[in-house]
Steps between C-alpha positions, in 0.01 A plus 500: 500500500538215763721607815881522469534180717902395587394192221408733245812770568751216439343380193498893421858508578559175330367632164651769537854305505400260242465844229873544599598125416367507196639844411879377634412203295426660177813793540762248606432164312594750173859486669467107545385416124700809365703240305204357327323826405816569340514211324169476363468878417801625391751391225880421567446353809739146426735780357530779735349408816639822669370743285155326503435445838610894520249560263222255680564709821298768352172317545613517883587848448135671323311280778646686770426849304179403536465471837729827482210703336235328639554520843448841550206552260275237655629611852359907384194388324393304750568689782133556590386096437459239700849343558308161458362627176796630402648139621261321231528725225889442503440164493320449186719728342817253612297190383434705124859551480671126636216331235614694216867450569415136504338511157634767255740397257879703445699669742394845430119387617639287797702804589198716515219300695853440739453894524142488563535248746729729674267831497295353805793335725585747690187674617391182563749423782488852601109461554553130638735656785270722628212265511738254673569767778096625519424094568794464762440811687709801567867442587565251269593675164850282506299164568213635258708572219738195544165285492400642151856454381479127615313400229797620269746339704351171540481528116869457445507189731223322314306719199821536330696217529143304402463723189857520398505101452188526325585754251822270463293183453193615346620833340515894670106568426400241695620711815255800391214311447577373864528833616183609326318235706631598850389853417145412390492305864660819685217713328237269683638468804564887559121568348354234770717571808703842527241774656382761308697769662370835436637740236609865562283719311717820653743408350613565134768403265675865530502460874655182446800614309588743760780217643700520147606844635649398760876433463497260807273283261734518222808410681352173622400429173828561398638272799267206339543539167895492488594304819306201354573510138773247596233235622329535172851501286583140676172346491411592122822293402442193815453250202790554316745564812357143599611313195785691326662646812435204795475246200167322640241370270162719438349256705682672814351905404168424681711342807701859461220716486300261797811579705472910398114481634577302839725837564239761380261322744698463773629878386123599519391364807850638720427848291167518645606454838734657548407844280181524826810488704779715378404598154828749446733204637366234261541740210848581592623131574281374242717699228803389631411133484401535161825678351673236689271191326583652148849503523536117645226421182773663239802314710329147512187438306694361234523165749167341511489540925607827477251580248232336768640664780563891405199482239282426851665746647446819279104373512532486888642840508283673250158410661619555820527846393178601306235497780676746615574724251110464368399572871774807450350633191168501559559688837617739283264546241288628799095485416600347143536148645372283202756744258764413751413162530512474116825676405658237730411280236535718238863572631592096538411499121726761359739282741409218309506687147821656561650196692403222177631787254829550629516158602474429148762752406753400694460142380468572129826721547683217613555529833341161560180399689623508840614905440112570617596387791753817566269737327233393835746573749543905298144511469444441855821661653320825314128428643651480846674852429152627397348357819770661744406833266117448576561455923708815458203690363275351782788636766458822292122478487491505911548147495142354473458146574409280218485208717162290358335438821411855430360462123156574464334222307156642449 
């Protein structure tokens, strides 16, 4: 294995990030070309477009289950792998699941390669993060996580806009099979330039549950899995808020959702920094901002620059806040840092699953497709409420610091 030179480290890091674009690629273009899987799959479309797109929202729904269940199995049965073998392995397993979404026929077959797409997501970041912080060097968990986020973020600016106007000119599978190919490239890349980092043959998958019995853990799962269910209720539904609410053409969703990813990476990059700074501050200001973003979204995203504005906004606020919280969580899943890492994900997912379903309720009771909107700002006012819970149990706890300079990254 030739020396880990700074060239080689940043193409590391680099490959690392492009596993995460094509991941935010494949989980959010579903929310761009929702429309047209509903359309092509599902009867009563012309008809009943509320009920429909409800119903299409599933497919958004079973993909993050999977990453639900998957990201703590693959986190506990590979606890004593190589985390860059464990890296590859995920990867072919999201490449078998985006190419069969792009070729079965039905929605009940779509629906289920969209769940096996899912299984791998989340241990994948959660294994990305903490190779990010072993090739940047201890200190930098908010900087090393943020950098294997990027490649999500940078996905809403360009993967999914890109994909949602091809799945609108060319027809939804095309985005899949476009995904497919940026996984088969992330496979090489990781395979020729991410170190073969050592696996743990101490440890074992029983040792590595020992963080789900921890109620610390739990409650910042909690914290993650409500208090962004609201991002996930307003972004499922971005298409048809666009053109039925803000009355602007399709042609403006992929300007919409461009404008959503400027905030997550500008979110992303300010969450990185300043979590290594004042990790407990961000949190608590970061939760504030966002309650605040969802209630101007439900006020004034029916007006196209409002929609621009306060749906940047709730994507600025939300990344700012999950370095943080990840760097939070897996401090506190003690030696279990790959389960912690993972349930992260695996806790954004049920955010996403429970955020698209009652998203969709809300909307198919009639409440219209800006009501998400206020169901974000409840979501969130309750994650924030769980947060101030989980710094009261630290206090309790004696108060130990879960600042991430101090996260061991080995």
């Amino acid at each position: 294995m030739p020396p880990l030179t700074t060239f080689r480290r940043n193409l590391a890091l680099f490959a690392l990030a492009i596993g995460g674009f094509a991941i935010g690629t494949t989980e959010f273009a579903t929310m761009g070309v929702l429309p047209e899987i509903a359309r092509d799959l599902l009867p009563g479309y012309d008809a009943d477009p509320q009920r429909i797109i409800a119903q299409a929202g599933n497919i958004i729904t079973l993909y993050a289950l999977g990453v639900v269940i998957g990201a703590p199995v693959f986190a506990v049965l590979g606890a004593r792998m190589s985390q860059t073998k464990l890296a590859i392995w995920l990867l072919v397993l999201l490449f078998a699941g985006t190419v069969g979404s792009a070729l079965v026929p039905g929605f009940g077959a779509v629906s289920v390669f969209r769940f096996i797409a899912g299984l791998p997501h989340g241990a994948y970041f959660g294994v990305a993060s903490l190779l990010a912080a072993r090739l940047m060097g201890p200190g930098n968990m908010g900087k090393g996580i943020a950098l294997a986020m990027s490649g999500l973020t940078v996905a809403n600016v360009i993967g999914v806009p890109l994909s949602t106007v091809l799945g609108q000119q060319l027809g939804w599978r095309w985005v899949y099979g476009l995904v497919a190919v940026l996984f088969a490239a992330t496979l090489l890349l990781v395979a020729l330039y991410v170190p073969r980092f050592p696996g743990s043959p101490e440890r074992s998958p029983l040792r590595e549950l020992t963080a789900l019995g921890s109620a610390r853990v739990w409650i910042m799962v909690a914290v993650l899995s409500i208090g962004f269910g609201g991002f996930f209720a307003v972004y499922s539904y971005i298409a048809e808020v666009t053109t039925r609410e803000a009355g602007l053409g399709a042609g403006a969703v992929p300007w919409v959702i461009a404008t959503m990813g400027i905030g997550m990476v500008l979110g992303n990059i300010l969450g990185g920094i300043l979590t290594d700074r004042s990790p407990i501050g961000t949190a608590v200001w970061g939760f504030v901002l966002f309650i605040a973003a969802f209630v101007l979204y439900a006020l004034f995203a029916g007006y196209p620059l409002g929609l621009f504005v306060f749906a940047f906004l709730v994507s600025l606020a939300s990344s700012i806040l999950l370095p943080g919280l990840q760097a939070r969580l897996i401090r506190m899943s003690s030696e279990a840092k790959l389960l912690g890492a993972a349930l992260n994900h695996a806790a954004g997912n049920v955010a996403n699953s429970l955020g698209a379903w009652l998203g969709g309720l809300v909307i198919a009771g009639g409440f219209g497709y800006l009501a998400p909107g206020w169901l974000g700002a409840v979501l969130a006012a309750a994650g924030f409420v769980l947060l101030l819970v989980s710094l009261a149990v630290q206090r309790r706890d004696g108060g130990r610091s879960v600042d991430t300079a101090g996260i061991p990254i080995a």
